[in-house]
Every structure is written in C-alpha cells, then in structure tokens.
C-alpha positions in Angstrom: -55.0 109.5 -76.2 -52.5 108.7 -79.2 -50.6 111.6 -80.2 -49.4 111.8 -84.0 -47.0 113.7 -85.7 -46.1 113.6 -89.4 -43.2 115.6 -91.0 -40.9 115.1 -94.2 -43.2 117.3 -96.2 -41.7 120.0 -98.6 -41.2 121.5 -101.7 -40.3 119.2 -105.1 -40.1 119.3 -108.4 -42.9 116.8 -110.5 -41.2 113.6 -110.9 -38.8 113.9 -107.5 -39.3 111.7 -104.4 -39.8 112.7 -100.6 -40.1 110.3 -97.5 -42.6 110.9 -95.4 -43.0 109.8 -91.8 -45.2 109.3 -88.7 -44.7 108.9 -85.4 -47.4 107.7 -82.7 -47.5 107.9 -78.7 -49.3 105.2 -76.8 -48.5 101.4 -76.8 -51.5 100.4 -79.1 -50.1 101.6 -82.5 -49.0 98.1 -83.0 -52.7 97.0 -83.3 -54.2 99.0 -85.5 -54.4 99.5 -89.4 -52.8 102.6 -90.1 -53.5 105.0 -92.7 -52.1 108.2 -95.1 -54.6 110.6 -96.1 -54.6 113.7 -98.1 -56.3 116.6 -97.9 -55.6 119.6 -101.0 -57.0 123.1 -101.1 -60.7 123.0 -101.1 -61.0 119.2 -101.4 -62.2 116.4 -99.1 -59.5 114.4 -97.0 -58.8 111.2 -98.8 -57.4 108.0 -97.9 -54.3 107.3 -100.2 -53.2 104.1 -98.3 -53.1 101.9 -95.5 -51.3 99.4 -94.0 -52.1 96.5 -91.3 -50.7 95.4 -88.9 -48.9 92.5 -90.7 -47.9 94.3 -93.5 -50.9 93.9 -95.8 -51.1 97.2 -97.8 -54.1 98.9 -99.7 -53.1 101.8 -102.4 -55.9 104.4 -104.0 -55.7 104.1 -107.4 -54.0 107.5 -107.9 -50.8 106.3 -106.0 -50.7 102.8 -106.7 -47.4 101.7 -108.3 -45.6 105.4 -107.0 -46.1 105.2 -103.1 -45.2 102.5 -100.2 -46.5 102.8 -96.8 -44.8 100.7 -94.4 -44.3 100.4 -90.6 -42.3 99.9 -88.2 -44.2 98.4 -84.8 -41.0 98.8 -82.6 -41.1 102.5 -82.9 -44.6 103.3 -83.2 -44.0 104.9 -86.9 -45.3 104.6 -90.5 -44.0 106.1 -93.5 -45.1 106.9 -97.0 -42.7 106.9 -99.5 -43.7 108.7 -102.7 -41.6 108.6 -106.1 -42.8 109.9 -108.8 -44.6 113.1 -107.4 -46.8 115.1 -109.8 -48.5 118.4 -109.2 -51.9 116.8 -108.1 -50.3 115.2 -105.3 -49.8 118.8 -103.4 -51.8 118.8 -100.2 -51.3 118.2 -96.2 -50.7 114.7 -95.3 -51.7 113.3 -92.7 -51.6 109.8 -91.0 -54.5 108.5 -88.4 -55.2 104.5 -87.7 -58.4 103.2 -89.9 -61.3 103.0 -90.0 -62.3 105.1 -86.2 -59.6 108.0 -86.4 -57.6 109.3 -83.3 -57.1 112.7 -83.2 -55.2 114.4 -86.3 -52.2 115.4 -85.8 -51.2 119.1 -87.8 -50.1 117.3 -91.2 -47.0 117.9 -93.5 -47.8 120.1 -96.2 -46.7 118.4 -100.0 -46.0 121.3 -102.8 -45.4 119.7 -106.1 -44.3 122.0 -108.3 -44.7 121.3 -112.4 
C-alpha cells in the first residue's frame, strides 16, 4: 500500500505564497496521475489540480493562473505551489493519485487569514 504524506501547510496572510509538498512510498508513483484536493470546514473534498505523468496539468477554475502542481518521478513527490492565497483557499490539503484514491494521508491544514 502507498503511503502519503503532505506538509508545508500554515498560517498566511491573503495574497502570500506557501509551497506545498507530497511525498509517496511504493515504486508505482511514477505511473499514476496525481492529484491536490481540498477539503474546508463543512465542505466536500475537491479536486483543485492534477498532474500526469508527463507533466500534463489540469487546474479547477478557482486556482487556475495562482497554483502549479508539479512532480518530481525520481523522488516519488508532488507539490502545489500556491501564490496568491485568499481566505477561501483555507482548508486541509491533501494529495492522492486520480481517479481510484490510495489511502489519504492526514493532510496539511491551509489558514488564510484576510
């Protein structure tokens, strides 16, 4: 089973910037379309982007144009840079492989303060 864990999460003003970053166990990661989803306060989890395994990308309209997703096969990781942040971008992130999830990982939590 493929083990994920996300961290770079935090605390940051509306219009800052924070990096965040997935790791993945197993040698499979390189195979898969792999994905960022959110999940706020009393919301549905929701896809924000997702990127293949040769680099094609796919942004939900919300982020598109402030986050990049990228990866980096070698080292089983993905990241999700985000610029621009505004408040309703606070939630728990959380990357899995698309579309048949592995198990979640516990998420980094996103406060975007206005």
């Amino acid at each position: 089973q493929v083990r994920l864990v996300e961290s770079g999460g935090g605390l940051v003003q509306a219009g800052g910037s924070l990096r965040l970053s997935c790791a993945a166990s197993g040698s499979i990661f390189s195979i898969n379309v792999m994905a960022w989803h959110r999940q706020a306060p009393g919301k549905q989890r929701e896809l924000v982007a997702h990127i293949s395994s040769g680099g094609a990308t796919y942004y939900s309209d919300s982020v598109k144009g402030r986050f990049t997703i990228a990866r980096d096969n070698a080292k089983n990781t993905v990241s999700l840079q985000m610029n621009s942040l505004k408040p309703e971008d606070t939630a728990v992130y959380y990357c899995n492989r698309v579309p048949i999830p592995w198990a979640w990982g516990q998420g980094t939590q996103v406060t975007v303060s206005s």
